[in-house]
C-alpha positions in Angstrom: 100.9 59.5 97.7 102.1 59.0 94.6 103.3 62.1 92.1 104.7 63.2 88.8 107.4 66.6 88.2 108.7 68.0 85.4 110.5 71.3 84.8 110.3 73.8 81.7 113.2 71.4 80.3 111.2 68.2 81.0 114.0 67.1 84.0 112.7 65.2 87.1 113.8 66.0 90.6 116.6 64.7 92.1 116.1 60.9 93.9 116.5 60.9 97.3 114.5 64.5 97.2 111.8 66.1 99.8 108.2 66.8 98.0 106.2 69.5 100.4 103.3 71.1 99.4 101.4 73.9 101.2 98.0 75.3 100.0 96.7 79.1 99.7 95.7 79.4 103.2 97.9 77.1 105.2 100.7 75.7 106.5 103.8 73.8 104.6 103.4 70.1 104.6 105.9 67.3 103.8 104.5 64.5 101.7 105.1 60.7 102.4 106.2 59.7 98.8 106.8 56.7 96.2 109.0 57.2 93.2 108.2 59.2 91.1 105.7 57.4 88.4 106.8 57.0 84.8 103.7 59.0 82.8 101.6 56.5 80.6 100.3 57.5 77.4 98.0 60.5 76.8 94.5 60.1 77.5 91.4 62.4 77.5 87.9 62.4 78.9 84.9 63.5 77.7 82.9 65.9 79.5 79.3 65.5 79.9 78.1 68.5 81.7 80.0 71.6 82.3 79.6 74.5 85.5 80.9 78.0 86.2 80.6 78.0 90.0 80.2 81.3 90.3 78.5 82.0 87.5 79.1 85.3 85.0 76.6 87.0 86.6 77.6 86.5 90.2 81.3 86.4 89.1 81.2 89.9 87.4 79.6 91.4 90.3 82.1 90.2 92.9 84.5 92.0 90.2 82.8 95.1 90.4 83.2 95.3 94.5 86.2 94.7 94.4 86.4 97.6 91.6 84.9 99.9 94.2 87.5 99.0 97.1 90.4 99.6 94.6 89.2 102.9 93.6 88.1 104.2 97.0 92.4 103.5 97.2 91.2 100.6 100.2 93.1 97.9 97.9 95.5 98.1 95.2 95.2 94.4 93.4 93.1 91.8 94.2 93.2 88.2 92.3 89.9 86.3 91.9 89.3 82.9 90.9 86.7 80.9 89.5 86.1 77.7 89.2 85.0 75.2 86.2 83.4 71.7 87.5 83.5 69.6 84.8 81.2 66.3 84.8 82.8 63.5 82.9 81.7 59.9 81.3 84.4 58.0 83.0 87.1 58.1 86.0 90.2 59.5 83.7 93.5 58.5 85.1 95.8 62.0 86.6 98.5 60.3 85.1 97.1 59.8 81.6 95.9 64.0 81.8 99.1 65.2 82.6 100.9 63.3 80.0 98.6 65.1 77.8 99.2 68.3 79.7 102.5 67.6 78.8 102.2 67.5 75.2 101.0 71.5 75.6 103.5 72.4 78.0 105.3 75.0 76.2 107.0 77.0 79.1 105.9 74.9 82.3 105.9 72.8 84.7 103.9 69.7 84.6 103.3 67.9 88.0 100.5 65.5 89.6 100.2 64.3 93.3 97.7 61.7 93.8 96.1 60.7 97.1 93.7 58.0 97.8 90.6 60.0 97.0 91.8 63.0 94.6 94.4 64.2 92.4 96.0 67.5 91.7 97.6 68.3 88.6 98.4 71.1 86.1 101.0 72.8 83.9 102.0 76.3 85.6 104.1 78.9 84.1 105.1 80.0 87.5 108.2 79.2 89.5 108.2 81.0 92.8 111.4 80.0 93.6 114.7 78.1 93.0 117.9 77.3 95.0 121.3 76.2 94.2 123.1 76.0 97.3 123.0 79.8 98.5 122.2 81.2 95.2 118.5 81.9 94.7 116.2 83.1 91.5 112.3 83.8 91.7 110.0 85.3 89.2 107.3 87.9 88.5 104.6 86.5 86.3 101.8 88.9 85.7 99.4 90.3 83.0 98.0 88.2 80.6 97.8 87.9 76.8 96.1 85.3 73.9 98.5 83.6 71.9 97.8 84.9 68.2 97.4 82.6 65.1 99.8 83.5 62.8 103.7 84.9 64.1 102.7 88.5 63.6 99.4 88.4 65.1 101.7 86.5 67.9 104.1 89.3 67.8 101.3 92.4 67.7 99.8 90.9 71.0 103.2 91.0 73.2 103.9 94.5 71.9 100.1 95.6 73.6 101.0 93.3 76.4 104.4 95.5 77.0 103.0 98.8 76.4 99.8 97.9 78.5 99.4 100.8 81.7 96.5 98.4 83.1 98.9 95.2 82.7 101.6 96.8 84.0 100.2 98.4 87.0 98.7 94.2 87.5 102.4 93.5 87.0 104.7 96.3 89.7 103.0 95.0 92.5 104.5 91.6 92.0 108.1 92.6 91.2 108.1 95.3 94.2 106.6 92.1 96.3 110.2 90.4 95.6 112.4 93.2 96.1 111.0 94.3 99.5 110.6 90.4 100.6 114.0 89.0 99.4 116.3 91.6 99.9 116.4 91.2 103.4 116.8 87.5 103.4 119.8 88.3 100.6 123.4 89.2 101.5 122.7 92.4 98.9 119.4 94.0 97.6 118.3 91.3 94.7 118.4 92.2 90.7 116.4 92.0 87.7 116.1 91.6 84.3 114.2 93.7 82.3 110.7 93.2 81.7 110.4 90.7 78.9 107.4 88.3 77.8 107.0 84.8 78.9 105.1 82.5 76.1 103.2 78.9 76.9 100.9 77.0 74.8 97.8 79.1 74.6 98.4 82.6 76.7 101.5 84.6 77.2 102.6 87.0 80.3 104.9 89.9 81.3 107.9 88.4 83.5 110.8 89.3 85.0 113.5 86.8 86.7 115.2 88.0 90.5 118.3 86.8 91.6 120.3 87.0 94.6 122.4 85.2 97.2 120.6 84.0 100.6 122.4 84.6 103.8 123.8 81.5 105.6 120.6 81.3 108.2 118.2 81.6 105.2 115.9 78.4 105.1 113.5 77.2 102.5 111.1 77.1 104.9 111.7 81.2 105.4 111.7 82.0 101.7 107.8 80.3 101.4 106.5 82.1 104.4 107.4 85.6 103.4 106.9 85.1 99.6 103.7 83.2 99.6 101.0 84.1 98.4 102.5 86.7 96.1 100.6 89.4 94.6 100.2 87.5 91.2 98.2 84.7 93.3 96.6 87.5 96.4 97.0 91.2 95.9 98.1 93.8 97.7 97.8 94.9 100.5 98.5 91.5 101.2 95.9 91.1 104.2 93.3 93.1 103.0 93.2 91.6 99.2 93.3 88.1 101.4 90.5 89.1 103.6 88.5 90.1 100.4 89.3 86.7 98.5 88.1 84.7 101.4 84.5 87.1 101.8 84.3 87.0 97.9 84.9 83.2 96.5 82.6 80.9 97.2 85.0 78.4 97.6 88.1 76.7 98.7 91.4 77.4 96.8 92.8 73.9 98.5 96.5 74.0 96.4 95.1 75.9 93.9 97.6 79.5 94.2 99.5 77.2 96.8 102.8 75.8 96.5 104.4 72.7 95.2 108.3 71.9 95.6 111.1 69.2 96.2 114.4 70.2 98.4 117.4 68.7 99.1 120.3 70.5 101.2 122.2 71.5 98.1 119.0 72.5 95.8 115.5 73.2 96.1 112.5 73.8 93.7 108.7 75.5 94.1 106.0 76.2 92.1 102.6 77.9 92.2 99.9 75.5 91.1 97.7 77.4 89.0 96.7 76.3 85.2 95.8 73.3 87.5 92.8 70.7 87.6 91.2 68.6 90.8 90.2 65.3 89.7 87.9 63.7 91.9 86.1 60.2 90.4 84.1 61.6 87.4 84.6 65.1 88.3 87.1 67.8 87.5 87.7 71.2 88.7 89.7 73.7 86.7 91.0 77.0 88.8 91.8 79.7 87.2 92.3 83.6 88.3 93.2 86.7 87.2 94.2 90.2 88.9 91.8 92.8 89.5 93.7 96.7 89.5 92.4 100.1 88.4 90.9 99.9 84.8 90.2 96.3 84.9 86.9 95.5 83.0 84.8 92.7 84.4 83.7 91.2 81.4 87.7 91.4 79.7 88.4 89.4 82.9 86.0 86.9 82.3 87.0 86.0 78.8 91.1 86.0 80.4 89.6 83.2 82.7 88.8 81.1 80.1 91.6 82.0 77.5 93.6 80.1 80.6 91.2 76.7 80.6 92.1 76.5 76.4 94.9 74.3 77.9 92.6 71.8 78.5 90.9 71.5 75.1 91.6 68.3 73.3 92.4 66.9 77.1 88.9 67.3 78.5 86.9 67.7 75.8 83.1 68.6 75.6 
């Protein structure tokens, strides 16, 4: 396995660190592991052919069941996915992409983990947690808007974003998902900043950042298991919007909505691997999702989905 990590400020992990990943629907797993690669220079690939598995049709259907679970009250949020399959004229290098990705990576984290026959890579915007010895901070990432043109246009779009009842209503479940999970596993209830906005290169989000202090017994381990998958990345109920994510896509997530992170005893890291890409020989698969609540309209949705692939333009370009 051989990988790549960088935070918002562009800092590696630590040497000597742990790398784990664990994917929507499983269990964590510890990665054998090189050093970390040094990125080569950016690279792109052209795409030849390009796929919306499912397509708007099917996709915007499977929206609208879910619509009628929500309001019959059966399901509160539910985030679906779709997924991109991009044909392209040569084998790109993962490594050449992200440093590319990198280049765009206003407020994330770039990583790519390599394996003999795939890679996984992206830019996400999402932390779900970090640790400094017993001191621990998470975040609620939720509702999604454009980045505008000019500064005001910028500035007009996180004022709706702010003010948004359908945004915000995508947005509590998430924040309430980190108060009722982490307080317990906290010496006190945990805190949190007010509601602010959260910027990257193409789309920006509402976000709050938790805090609190972990009790002595608290393990990493414990923190990924009752966190994951949050709402931003499930739903809630957290069962029933899982049960309806696994009947509704028509694929596998794999470590797309999973979790990436490196530990050591004094520190740890994780992210949620969304904004993300499987590369496999010629072909690449963008992810992306978005949250389905009361007052969500299928077709808005849509065009969210692929206001968050605009981070690959210029990367993996038609």
């Amino acid at each position: 396995m051989k990988f790549y990590w960088s935070d918002r400020e562009g800092k590696s992990p630590p040497s000597g660190c742990t790398l784990s990943k664990r994917s929507f629907s499983s269990q964590i797993q510890t990665l054998s592991l090189a050093k970390q690669v040094e990125l080569p220079s950016p690279r792109s690939a052209k795409v030849l052919k390009q796929t919306f598995f499912p397509d708007r049709k099917t996709w915007i259907e499977k929206v609208e069941k879910a619509l009628s679970l929500i309001n019959r009250k059966e399901l509160q949020k539910v985030v679906l996915a779709r997924v991109c399959i991009l044909e392209l004229d040569h084998a790109p290098d993962p490594f050449a992409i992200a440093s590319s990705l990198k280049q765009k990576a206003e407020g994330a984290f770039v990583f790519c983990l390599q394996s003999k026959t795939d890679a996984f890579l992206g830019a996400t915007p999402e932390r779900l947690f970090a640790r400094k010895e017993r001191a621990i901070i998470s975040e609620a990432v939720a509702g999604t808007r454009r980045r505008g043109k000019t500064v005001e246009e910028d500035e007009m779009l996180q004022k709706e974003l702010l003010s948004s009842s359908k945004d915000l209503l995508e947005f509590s479940p998430v924040q309430l998902h980190l108060q009722n999970v982490l307080s317990p596993l906290c010496t006190h209830s945990v805190s949190f900043t007010p509601i602010s906005i959260h910027k990257t290169k193409n789309v920006q989000h509402l976000y709050t950042q938790c805090t609190g202090t972990l009790k002595n017994s608290v393990k990493d381990h414990d923190i990924i298991t009752s966190l994951h998958p949050t709402p931003a990345l499930c739903g809630t109920p957290r069962h029933k919007a899982f049960s309806l994510i696994q009947e509704l896509e028509p694929f596998d997530r794999g470590l797309y909505g999973g979790v990436i992170g490196w530990s050591t005893p004094e520190a740890s890291e994780w992210i949620v691997g969304i904004r993300s890409c499987l590369l496999r020989g010629k072909t690449a698969t963008l992810f992306s999702g978005t949250g389905i609540v009361e007052g969500s309209n299928p077709e808005t949705e849509w065009d969210e989905l692929n206001q968050k692939l605009k981070l690959y333009d210029g990367i993996l370009d038609h």
